[in-house]
Each structure stands twice: as C-alpha cells, then as structure tokens.
C-alpha positions in Angstrom: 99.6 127.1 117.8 96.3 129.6 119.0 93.8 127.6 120.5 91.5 128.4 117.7 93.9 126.5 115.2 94.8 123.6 117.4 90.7 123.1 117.4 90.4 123.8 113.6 93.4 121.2 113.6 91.6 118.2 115.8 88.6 118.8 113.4 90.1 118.2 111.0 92.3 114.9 111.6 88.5 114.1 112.8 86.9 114.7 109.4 89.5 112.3 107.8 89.3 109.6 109.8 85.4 109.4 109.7 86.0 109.3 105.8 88.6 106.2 106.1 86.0 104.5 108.7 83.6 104.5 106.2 85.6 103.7 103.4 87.6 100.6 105.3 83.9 99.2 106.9 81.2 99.5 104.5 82.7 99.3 100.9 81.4 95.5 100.4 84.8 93.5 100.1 86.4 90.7 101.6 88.8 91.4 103.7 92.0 89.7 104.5 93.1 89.0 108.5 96.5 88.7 108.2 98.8 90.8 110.1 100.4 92.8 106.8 100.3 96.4 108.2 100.5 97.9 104.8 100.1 101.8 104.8 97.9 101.2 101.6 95.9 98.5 102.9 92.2 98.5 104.3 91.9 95.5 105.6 91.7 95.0 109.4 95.5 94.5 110.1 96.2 97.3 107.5 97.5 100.4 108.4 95.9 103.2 106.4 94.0 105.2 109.1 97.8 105.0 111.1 99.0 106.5 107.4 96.4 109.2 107.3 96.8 110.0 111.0 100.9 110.3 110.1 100.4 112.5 107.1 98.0 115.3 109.2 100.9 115.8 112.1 103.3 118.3 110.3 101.3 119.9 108.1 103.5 121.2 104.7 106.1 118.1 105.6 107.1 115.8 103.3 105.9 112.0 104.0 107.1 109.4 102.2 106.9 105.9 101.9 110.4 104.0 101.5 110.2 101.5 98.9 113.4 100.1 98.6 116.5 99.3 100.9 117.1 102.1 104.0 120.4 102.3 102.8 119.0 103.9 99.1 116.1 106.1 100.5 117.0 106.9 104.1 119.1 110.5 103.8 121.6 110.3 107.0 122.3 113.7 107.4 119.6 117.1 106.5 119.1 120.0 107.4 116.2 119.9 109.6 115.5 116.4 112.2 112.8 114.1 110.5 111.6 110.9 112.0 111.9 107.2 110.1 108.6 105.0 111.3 108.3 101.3 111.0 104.9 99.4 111.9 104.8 95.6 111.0 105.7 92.1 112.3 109.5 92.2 111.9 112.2 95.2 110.6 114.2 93.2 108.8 117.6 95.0 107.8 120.9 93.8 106.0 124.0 95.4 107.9 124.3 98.3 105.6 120.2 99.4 106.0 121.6 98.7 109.9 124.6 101.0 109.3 122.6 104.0 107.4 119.6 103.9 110.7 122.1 104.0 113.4 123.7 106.7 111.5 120.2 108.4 111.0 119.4 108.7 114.8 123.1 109.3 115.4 122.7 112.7 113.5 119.7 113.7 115.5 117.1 111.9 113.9 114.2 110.0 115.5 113.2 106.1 114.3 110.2 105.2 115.6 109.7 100.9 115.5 106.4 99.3 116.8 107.2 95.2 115.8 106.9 91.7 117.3 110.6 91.3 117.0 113.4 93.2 116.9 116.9 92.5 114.8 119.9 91.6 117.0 122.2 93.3 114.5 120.6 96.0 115.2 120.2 96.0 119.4 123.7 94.7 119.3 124.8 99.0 119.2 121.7 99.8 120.9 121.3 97.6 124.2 125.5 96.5 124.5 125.1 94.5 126.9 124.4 97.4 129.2 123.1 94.2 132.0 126.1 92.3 132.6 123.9 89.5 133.8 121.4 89.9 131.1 122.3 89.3 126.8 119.5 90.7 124.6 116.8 88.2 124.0 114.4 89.8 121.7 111.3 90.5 123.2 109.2 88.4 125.4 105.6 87.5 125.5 102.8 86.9 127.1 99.1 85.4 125.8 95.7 86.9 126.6 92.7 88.0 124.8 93.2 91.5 126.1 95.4 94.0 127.2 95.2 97.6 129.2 98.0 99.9 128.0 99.4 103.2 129.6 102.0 105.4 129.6 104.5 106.2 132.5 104.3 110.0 132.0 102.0 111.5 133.8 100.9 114.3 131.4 100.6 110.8 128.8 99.1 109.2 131.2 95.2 108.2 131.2 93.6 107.4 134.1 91.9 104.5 133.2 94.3 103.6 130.4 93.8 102.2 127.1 92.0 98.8 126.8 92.9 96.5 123.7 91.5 93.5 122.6 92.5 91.2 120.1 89.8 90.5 117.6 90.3 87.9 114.7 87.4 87.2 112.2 85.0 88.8 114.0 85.6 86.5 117.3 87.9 87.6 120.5 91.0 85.9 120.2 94.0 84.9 122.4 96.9 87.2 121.1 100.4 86.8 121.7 101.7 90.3 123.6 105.2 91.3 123.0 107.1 93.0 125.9 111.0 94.1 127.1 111.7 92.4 130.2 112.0 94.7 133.0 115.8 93.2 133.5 117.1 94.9 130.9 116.4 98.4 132.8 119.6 98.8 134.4 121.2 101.4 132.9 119.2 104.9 133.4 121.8 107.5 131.9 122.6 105.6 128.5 120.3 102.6 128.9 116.3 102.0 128.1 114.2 104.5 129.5 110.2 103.1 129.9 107.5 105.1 128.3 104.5 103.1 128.7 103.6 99.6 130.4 100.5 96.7 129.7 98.2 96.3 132.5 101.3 97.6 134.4 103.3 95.2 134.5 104.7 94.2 131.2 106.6 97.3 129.3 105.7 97.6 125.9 107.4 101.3 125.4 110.7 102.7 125.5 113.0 105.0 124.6 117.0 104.7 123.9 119.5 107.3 123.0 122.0 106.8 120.4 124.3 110.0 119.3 122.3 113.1 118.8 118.8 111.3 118.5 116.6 108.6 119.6 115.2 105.1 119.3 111.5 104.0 120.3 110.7 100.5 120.5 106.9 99.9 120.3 106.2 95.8 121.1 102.7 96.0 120.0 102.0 96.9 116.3 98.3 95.8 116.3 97.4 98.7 118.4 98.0 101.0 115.2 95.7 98.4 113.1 92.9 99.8 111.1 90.2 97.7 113.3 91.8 98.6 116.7 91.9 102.5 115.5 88.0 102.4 115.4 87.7 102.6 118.4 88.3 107.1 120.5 90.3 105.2 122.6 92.8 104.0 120.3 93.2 107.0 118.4 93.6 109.0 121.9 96.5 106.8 122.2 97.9 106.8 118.9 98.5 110.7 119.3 100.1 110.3 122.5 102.5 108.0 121.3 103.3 110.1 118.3 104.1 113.1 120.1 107.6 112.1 120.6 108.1 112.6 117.2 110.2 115.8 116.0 108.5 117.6 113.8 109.8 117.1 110.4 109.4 114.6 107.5 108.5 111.5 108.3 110.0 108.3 106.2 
C-alpha cells in the first residue's frame, strides 16, 4: 500500500469512528452497563465502534456475523485464510462448535478470542498439559481500578503503554483483570508464546499454534468496549492487536 493510500486509509477509519462517537454519546438514550459486547449495541459495554473498526481492515472482504452454532456457519476449509473473532464474557462451545474451530485454525485459519474465561474443552487440545507440574486453570485475576497494557514486540510496543480504567456508571470502579499465569509458559516451540503484558507483570496476550494456523487469547474484552474505544489510546491499541489478523474474511 503507497503511502498516499495508507493516509487516505487512516482518514478514513478516522471519519467513521467520529460518526459512531457521536452517534453512541449524544443521541439522548439510556444506556445499559452491562457487559453484553454486542456488535450491534451502543451502549458502553457494546461493541459497535470494535465492529466498524473490524469491517474497515480488509477492504472488499466479506464480514460476517455468525448467528447460529460454529459448527453451521464456520466453513473449515476455503480457499483463502480468514480469521473467526470472538469479544464477550465467555465462548461457550458444545464439542462439535469445539471440533469445527480446532479444525478452522488447523487448516490455516486464525481465531481471535478476547473473554474473561476460556472453555476447558477447548484448551484441553490447545494447552495439553504442556507443564507437567501445572493443569489448566482458566484464567486468573487480579482487582484494580486501572490497568497499563503493552505489548512484548518491540515494533507493538508503546513506550508509555496503554493505560485503561475501568469506568461503571459514570464512576471509577474496581475491575476484575483476567490474566494467564506466567507458569504455563513452559513450552516455547509448541507452547504459549506472550504477546503483550498489564503493567508488566500480568500477561493478558498470547499466541498458540495449532496445525497450519493460530490461536490468540485476549483476557481483557472491555478494552474493545465502546466507552474505552473513545479514548486515541485505545484505538492505537486496538489496531495493534488486530494486525495479527490474516487478511481475509472475518467471522
């Protein structure tokens, strides 16, 4: 892409996320707080700026919002990578929506999943018990207000990092933090790989291989919230973490 382009590009994601601000913040509604992350949704814990922001990427490829089981919507195998995204509290999967996503990323696909939790059916093929000393425990947490996020890349990498704080009716709030505990780093070749930490400590990012493609585990869905994406910051962050997408569709 020409440097002229990428800038016509940015101006553009620009222009429709000033539209969405406006439209989320001063069309006179009550909003809901809770936590639904619905791509449709304006409401604070929404996620139709994130949406938006998903549709502008790959411009010409098809993105589309899976209604129904994985299993009935998610194609396993096409000619071209796409990438499947999830963004909410909890993926919850029977085994045959597990089946048809390891068998996605298997194929050289990319699933992208930014939850609270994490189904054990699911990390059961992913983490194996790579640590002898350590079974899968879903993810950990830790409680504060606010939280300073990064990335362990250094061309991702900002150098004051990415502050987030957790508001909740208007007020600053005490947030549970999800995180992987470091112990279950122990396997470099087939195992997690870390892509980004909280304050530097906690890692909230990572990367695992399966087959042909990958799987990234995001612990902390709020950051793609329509009232933390008001903020540069936040969008600067979102992109980052959404360059590890392949271009293609987007499910």
């Amino acid at each position: 892409m020409t440097n002229s382009k990428r800038i016509l590009f940015i101006i553009g994601i620009l222009a429709i996320l000033v539209v969405l601000m406006v439209l989320l913040w001063r069309t006179p509604q009550r909003h809901s707080w809770l936590e639904t992350y619905k791509e449709d949704s304006r409401d604070p814990f929404g996620t139709q700026v994130i949406f938006e922001l998903l549709k502008s990427y790959f411009p010409g490829q098809m993105t589309k919002v899976i209604e129904d089981k994985l299993s009935e919507e998610l194609p396993e195998k096409s000619s071209r990578p796409s990438n499947y995204v999830f963004i909410g509290e909890g993926l919850y999967l029977d085994s045959l929506d597990t089946e048809t996503l390891l068998n996605y990323v298997s194929e050289g696909n990319t699933a992208f999943i930014s939850s609270r939790t994490i189904p054990y059916d699911l990390m059961y093929y992913l983490y194996d018990e790579e640590c002898i000393s350590y079974y899968w425990d879903d993810y950990y947490s830790a409680i504060d207000t606010s939280q300073n996020l990064n990335f362990s890349h250094p061309d991702l990498r900002s150098a004051n990092g990415f502050e987030y704080t957790f508001i909740f009716r208007n007020k600053t709030r005490p947030y549970r933090w999800q995180y992987i505990d470091s112990s279950y780093f122990c396997n470099e070749e087939y195992g997690f790989v870390e892509l980004g930490r909280m304050n530097d400590t906690l890692i909230n990012f990572a990367r695992i291989k399966h087959g042909g493609g990958a799987f990234y585990l995001h612990t902390t869905p709020v950051v793609f919230s329509n009232i933390q994406l008001l903020e540069k910051t936040a969008l600067d962050y979102a992109n980052r973490v959404f360059s590890h997408l392949e271009e293609g569709a987007i499910y």
